[in-house]
Z-matrix of the N, CA and C atoms (Angstrom, degrees):
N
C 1 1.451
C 2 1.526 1 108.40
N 3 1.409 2 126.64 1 127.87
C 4 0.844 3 152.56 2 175.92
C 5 1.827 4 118.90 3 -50.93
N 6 1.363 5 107.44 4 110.43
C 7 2.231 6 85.75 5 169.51
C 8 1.921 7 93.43 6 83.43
N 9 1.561 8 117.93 7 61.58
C 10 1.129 9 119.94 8 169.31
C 11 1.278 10 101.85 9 -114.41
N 12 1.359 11 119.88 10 -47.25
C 13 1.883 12 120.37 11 -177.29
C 14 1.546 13 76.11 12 -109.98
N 15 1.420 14 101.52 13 139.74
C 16 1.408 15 123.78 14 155.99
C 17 1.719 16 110.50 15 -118.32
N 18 1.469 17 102.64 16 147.94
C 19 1.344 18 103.11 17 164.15
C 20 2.108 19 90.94 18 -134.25
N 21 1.545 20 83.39 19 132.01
C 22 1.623 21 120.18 20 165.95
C 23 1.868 22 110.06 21 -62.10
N 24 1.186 23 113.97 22 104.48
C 25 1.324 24 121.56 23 163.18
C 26 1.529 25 114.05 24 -105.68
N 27 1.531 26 117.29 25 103.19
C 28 1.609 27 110.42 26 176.28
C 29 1.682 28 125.02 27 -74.50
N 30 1.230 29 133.00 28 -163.77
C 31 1.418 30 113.62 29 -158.23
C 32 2.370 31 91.08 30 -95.29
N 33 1.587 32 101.93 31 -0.50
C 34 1.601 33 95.37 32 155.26
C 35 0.973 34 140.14 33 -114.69
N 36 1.211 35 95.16 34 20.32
C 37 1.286 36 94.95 35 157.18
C 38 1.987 37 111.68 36 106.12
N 39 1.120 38 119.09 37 0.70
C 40 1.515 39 139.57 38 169.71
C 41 1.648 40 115.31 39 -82.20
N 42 1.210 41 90.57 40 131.88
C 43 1.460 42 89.53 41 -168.05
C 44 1.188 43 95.41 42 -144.22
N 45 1.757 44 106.63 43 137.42
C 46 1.783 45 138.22 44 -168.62
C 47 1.378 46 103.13 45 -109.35
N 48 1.395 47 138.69 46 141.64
C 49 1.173 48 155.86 47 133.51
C 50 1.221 49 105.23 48 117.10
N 51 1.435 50 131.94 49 167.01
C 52 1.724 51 100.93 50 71.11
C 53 1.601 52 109.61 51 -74.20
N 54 0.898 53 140.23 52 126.37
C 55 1.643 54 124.38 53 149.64
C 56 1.516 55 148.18 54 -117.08
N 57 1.127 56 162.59 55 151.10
C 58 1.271 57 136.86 56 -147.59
C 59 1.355 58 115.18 57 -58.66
N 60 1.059 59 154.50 58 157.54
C 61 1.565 60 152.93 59 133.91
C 62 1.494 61 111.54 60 -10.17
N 63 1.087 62 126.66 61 -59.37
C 64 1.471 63 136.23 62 -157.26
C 65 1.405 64 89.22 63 -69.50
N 66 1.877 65 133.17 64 -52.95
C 67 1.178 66 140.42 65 -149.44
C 68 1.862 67 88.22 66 -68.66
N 69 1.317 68 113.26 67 -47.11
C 70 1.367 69 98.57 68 -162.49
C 71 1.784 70 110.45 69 -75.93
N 72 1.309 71 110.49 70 -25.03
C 73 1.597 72 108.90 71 164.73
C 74 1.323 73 118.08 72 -51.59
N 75 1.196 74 120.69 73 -38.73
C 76 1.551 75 115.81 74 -164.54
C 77 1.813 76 98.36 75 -93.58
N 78 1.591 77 114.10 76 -19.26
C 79 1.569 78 94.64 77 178.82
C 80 1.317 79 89.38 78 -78.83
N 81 1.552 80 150.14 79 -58.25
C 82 1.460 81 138.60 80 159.11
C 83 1.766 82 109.96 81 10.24
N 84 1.295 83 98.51 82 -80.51
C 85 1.482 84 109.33 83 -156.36
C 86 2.250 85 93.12 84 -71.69
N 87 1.096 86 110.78 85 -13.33
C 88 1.962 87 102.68 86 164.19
C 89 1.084 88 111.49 87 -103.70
N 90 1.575 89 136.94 88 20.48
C 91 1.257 90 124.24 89 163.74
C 92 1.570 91 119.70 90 107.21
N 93 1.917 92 101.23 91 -13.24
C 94 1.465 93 74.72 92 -170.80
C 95 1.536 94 131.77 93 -119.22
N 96 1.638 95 109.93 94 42.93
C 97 1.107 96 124.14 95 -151.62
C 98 1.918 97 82.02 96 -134.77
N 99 1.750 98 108.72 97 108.88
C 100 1.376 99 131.37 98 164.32
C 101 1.613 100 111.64 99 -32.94
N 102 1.306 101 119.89 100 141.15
C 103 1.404 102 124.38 101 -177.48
C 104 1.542 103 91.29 102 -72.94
N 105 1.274 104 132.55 103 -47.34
C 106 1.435 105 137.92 104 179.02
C 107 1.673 106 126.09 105 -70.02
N 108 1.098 107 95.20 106 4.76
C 109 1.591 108 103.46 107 -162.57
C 110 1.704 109 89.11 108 -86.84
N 111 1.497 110 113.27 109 162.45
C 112 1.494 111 138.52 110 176.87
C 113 1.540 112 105.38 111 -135.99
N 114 1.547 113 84.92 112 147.89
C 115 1.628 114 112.39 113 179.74
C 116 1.374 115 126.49 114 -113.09
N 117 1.422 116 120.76 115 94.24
C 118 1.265 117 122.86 116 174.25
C 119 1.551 118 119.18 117 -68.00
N 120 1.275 119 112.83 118 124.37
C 121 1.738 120 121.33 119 158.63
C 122 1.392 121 101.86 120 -40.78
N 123 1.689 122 115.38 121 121.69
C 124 1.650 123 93.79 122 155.52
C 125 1.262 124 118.69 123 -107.66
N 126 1.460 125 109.30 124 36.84
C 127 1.412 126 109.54 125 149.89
C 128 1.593 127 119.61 126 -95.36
N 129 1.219 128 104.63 127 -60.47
C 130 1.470 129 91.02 128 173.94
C 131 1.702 130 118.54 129 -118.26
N 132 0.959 131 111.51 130 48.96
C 133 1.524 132 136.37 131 164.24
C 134 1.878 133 113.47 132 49.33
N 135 1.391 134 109.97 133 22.34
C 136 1.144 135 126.30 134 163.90
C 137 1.265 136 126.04 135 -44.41
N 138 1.064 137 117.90 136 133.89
C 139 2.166 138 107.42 137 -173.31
C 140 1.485 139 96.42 138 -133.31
N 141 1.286 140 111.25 139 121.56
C 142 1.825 141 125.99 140 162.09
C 143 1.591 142 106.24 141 -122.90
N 144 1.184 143 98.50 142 163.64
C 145 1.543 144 105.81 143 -179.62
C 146 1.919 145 106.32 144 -61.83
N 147 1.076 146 134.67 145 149.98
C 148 1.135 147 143.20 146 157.21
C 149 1.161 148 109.56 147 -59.73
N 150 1.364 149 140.72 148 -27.22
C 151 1.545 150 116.52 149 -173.81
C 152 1.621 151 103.92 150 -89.53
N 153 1.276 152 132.26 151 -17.52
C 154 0.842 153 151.52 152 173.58
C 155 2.284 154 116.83 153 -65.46
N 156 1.305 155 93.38 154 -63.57
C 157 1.179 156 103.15 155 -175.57
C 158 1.776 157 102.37 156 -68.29
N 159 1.427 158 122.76 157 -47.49
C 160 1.423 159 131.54 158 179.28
C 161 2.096 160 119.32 159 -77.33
N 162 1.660 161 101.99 160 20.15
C 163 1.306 162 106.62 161 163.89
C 164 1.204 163 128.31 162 -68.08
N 165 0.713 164 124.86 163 132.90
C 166 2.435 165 117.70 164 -174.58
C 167 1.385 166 115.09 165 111.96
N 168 0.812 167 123.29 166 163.74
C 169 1.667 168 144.34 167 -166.98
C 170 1.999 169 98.93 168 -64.12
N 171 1.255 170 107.52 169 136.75
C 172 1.339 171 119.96 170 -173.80
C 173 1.788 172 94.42 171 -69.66
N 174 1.094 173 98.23 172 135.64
C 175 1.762 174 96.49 173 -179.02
C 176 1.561 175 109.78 174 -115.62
N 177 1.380 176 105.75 175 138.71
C 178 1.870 177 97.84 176 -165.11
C 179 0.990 178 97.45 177 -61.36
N 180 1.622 179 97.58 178 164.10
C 181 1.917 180 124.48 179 163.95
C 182 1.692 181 106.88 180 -52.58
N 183 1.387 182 101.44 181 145.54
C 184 2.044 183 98.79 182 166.61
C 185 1.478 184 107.24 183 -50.39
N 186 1.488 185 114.19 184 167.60
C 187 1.876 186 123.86 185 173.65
C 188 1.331 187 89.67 186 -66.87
N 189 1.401 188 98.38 187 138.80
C 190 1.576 189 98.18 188 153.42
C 191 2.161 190 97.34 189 -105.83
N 192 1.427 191 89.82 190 155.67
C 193 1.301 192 91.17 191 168.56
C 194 1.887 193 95.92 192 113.78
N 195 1.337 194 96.86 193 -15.61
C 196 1.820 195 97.42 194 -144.55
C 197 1.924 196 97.35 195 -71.12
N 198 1.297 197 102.59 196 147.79
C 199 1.677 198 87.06 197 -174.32
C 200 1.765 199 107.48 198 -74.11
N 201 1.105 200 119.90 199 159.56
C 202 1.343 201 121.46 200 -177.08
C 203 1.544 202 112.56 201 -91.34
N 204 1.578 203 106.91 202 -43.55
C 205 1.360 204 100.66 203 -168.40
C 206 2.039 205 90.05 204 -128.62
N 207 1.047 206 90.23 205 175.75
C 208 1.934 207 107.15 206 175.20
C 209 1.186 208 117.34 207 -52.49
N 210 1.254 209 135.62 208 131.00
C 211 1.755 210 117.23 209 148.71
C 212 1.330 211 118.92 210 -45.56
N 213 1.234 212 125.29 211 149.06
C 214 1.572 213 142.43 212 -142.72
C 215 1.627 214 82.79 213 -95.74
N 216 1.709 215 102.55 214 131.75
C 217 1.263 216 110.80 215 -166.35
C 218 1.746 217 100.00 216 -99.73
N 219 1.599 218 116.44 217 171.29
C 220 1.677 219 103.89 218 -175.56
C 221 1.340 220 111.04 219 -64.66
N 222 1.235 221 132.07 220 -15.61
C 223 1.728 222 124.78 221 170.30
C 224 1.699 223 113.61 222 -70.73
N 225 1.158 224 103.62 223 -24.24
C 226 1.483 225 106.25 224 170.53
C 227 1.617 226 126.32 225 -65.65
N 228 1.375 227 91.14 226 -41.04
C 229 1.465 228 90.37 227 161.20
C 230 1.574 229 139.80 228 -82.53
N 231 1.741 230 108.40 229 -3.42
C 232 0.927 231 110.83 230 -179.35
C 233 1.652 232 95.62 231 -103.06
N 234 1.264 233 149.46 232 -31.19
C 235 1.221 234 140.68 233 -173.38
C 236 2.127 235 85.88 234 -143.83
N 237 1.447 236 97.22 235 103.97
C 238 1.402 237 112.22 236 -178.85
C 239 1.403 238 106.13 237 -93.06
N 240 1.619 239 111.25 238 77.96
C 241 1.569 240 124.57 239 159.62
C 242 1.112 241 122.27 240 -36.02
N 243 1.787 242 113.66 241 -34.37
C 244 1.407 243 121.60 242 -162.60
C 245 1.037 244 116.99 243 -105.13
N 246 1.575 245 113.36 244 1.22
C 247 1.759 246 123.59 245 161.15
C 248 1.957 247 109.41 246 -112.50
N 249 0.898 248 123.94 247 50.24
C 250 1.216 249 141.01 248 -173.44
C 251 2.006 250 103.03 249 -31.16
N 252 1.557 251 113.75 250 -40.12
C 253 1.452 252 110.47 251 -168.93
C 254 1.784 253 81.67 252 -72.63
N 255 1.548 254 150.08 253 -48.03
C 256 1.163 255 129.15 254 -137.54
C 257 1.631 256 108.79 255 -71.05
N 258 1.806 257 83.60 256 -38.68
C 259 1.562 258 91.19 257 -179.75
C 260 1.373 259 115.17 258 -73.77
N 261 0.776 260 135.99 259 -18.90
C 262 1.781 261 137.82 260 -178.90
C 263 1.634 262 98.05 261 -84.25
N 264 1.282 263 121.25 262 -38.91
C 265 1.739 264 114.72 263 160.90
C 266 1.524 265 101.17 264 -50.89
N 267 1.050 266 115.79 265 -79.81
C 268 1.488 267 118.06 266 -168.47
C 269 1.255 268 132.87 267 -20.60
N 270 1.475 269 92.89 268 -40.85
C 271 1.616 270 113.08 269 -177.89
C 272 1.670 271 125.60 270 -86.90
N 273 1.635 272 105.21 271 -21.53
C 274 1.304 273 125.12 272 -158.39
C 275 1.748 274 84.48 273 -110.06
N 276 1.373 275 116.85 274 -26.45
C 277 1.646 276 115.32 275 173.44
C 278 1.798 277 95.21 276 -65.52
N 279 1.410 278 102.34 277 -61.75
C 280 1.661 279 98.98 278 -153.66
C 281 1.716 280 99.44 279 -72.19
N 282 1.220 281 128.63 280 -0.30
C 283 1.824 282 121.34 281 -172.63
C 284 1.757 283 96.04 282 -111.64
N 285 1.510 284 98.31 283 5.71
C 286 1.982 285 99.07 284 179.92
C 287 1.602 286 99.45 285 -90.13
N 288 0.929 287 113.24 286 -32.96
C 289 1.631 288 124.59 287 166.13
C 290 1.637 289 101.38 288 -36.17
N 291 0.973 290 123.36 289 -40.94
C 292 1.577 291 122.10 290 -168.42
C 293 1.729 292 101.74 291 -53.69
N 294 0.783 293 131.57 292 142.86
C 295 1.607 294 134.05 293 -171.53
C 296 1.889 295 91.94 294 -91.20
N 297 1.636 296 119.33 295 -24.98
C 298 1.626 297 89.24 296 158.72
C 299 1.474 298 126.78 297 -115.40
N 300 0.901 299 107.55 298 33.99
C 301 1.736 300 108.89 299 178.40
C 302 1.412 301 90.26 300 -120.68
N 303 1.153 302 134.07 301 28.68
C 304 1.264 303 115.06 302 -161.14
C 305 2.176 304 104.81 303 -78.64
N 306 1.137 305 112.23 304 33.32
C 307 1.339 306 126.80 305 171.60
C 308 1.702 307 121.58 306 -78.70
N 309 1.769 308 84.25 307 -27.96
C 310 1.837 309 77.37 308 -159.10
C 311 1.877 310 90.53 309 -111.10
N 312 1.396 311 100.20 310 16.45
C 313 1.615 312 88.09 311 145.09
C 314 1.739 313 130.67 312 -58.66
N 315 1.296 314 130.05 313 -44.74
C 316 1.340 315 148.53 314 105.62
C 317 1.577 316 100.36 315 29.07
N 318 1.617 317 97.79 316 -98.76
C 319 1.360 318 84.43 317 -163.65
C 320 1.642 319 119.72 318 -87.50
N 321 1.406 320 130.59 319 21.46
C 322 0.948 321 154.94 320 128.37
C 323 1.589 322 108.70 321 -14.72
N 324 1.468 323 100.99 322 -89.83
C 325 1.257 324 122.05 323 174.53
C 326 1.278 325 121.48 324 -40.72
N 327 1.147 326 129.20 325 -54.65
C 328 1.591 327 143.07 326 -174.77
C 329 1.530 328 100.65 327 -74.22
N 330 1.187 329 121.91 328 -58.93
C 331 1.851 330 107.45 329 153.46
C 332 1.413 331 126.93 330 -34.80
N 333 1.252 332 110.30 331 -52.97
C 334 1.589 333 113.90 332 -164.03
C 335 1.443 334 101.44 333 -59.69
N 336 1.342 335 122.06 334 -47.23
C 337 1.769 336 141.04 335 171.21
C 338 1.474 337 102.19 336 -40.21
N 339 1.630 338 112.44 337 -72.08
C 340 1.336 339 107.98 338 170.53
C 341 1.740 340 132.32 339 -47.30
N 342 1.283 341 105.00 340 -57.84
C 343 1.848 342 105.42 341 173.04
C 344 1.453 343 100.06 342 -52.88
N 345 1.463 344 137.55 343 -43.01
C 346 1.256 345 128.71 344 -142.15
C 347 1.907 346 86.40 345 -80.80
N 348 1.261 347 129.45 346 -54.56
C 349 1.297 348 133.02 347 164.04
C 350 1.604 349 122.81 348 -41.24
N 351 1.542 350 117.93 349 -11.65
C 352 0.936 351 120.29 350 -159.46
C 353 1.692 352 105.54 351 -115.43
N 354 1.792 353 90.02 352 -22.43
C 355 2.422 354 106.59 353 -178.80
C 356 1.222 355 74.27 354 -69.42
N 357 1.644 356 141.58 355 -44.27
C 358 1.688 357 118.13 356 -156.81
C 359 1.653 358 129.62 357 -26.82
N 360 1.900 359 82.61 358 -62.03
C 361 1.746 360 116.05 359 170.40
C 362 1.274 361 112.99 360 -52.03
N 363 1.827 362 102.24 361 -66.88
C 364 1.380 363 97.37 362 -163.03
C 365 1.307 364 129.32 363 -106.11
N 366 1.566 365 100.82 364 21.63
C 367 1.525 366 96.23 365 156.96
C 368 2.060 367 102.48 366 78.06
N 369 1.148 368 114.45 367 10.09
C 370 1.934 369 100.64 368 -163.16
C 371 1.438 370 100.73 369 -155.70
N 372 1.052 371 133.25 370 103.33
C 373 1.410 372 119.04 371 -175.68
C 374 1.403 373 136.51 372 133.05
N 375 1.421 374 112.20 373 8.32
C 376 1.785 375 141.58 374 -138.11
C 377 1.713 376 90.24 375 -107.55
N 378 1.240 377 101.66 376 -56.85
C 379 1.694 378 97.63 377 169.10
C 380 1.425 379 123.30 378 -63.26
N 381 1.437 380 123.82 379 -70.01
C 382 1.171 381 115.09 380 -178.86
C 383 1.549 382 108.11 381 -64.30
N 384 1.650 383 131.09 382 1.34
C 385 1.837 384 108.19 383 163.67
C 386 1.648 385 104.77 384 -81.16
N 387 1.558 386 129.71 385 -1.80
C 388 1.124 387 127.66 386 -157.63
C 389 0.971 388 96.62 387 -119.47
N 390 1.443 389 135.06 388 -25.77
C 391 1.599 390 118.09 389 156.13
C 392 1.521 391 120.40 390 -81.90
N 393 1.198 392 116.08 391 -21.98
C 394 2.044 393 111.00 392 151.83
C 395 1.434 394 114.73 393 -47.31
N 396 1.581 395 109.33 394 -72.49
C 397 1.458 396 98.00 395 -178.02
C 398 1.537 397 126.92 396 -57.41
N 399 1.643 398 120.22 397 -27.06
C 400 1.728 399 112.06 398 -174.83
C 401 1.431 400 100.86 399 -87.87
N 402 1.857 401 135.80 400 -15.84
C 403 1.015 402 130.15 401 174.53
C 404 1.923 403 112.40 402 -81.03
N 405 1.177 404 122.18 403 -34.37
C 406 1.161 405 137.77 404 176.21
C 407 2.033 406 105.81 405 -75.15
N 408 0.652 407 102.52 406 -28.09
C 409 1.568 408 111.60 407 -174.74
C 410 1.913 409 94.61 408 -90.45
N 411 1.323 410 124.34 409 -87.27
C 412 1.883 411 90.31 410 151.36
C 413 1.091 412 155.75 411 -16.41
N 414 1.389 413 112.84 412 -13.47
C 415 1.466 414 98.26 413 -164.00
C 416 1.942 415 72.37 414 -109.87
N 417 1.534 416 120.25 415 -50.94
C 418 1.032 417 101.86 416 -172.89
C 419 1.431 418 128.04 417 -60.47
N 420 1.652 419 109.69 418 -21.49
C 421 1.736 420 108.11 419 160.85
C 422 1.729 421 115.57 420 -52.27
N 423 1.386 422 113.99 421 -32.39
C 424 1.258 423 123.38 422 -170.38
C 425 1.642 424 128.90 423 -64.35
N 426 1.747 425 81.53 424 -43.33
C 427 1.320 426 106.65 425 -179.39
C 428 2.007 427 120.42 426 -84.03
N 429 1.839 428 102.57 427 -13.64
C 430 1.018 429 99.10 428 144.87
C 431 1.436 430 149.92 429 -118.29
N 432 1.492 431 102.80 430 30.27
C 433 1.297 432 126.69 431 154.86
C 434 1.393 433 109.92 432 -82.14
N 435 1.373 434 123.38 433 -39.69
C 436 1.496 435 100.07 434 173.59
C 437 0.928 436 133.51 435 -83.50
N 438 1.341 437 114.73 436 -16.75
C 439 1.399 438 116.70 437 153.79
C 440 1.626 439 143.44 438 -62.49
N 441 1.434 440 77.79 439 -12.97
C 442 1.704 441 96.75 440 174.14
C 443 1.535 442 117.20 441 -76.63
N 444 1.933 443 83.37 442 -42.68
C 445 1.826 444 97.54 443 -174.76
C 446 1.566 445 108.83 444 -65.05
N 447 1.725 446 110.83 445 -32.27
C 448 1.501 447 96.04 446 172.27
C 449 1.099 448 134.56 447 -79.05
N 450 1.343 449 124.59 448 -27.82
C 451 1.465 450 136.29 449 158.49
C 452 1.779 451 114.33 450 -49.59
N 453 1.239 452 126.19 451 -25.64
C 454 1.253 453 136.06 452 178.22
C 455 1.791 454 109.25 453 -90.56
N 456 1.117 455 102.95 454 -51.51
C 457 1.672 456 88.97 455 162.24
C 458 1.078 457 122.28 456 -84.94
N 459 1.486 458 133.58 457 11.16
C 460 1.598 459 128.64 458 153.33
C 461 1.251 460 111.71 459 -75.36
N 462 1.110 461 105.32 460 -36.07
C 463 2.027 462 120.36 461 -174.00
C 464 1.389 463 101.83 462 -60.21
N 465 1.523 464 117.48 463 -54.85
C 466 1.156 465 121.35 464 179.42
C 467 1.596 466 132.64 465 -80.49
N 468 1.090 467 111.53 466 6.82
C 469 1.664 468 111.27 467 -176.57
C 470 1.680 469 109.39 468 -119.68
């Protein structure tokens, strides 16, 4: 649809917005939109006269407040699609266990931090970011204990 962001060009050449359609009807209807002034699409950079494009009944602003997406349904909480870093902790926690990948304990952790910052918002994902980070945070305690233990029996033999 055509004439969603408008920007206000007056007859010198000053130009307002982008702003919604509705915003420029209602400065219309307080006075402060030039009988001469034009309205560019700022989508596709179209220019008609403003008295023309701003004919018809002022149409309200969107809800604010309005929810955007669903409350998180019980599958969400069991496999949280909609927190993607918790679950990719989860997974990269429980495959750090492997005695040779033991790398993506690492990024385990640094996920789990992220999803766990991320269940705040969305409500889905709080468990599996908390088993990334305490499984990833093990494996890297693990991985530097053995490295300790081998460096200590090299020292010593």
């Amino acid at each position: 649809m055509a004439f969603e962001q408008v920007i206000l060009r007056t007859a010198d050449g000053k130009e307002y917005g982008p702003v919604p359609l509705w915003t420029m009807r209602q400065w219309q209807q307080e006075g402060r939109v030039p009988a001469d002034a034009v309205l560019i699409d700022a989508a596709t950079w179209e220019t008609r006269p403003a008295a023309v494009v701003l004919a018809g009944p002022v149409m309200p602003p969107p809800m604010t407040g309005a929810p955007t997406s669903a409350a998180p349904s019980a599958t969400d909480h069991l496999i949280p699609t909609k927190n993607p870093k918790a679950l990719i902790a989860y997974y990269t926690g429980v495959f750090s266990l492997i005695p040779c990948i033991w790398i993506i304990g690492i990024a385990a952790l640094i996920l789990g931090i992220m999803g766990l910052r991320d269940a705040r918002t969305l409500g889905v994902g709080r468990t599996h970011a908390i088993v990334g980070i305490v499984l990833g945070s093990l494996e890297i305690l693990l991985t530097l204990a053995g490295i300790t233990a081998i460096v200590i029996g090299a020292v010593n033999s």
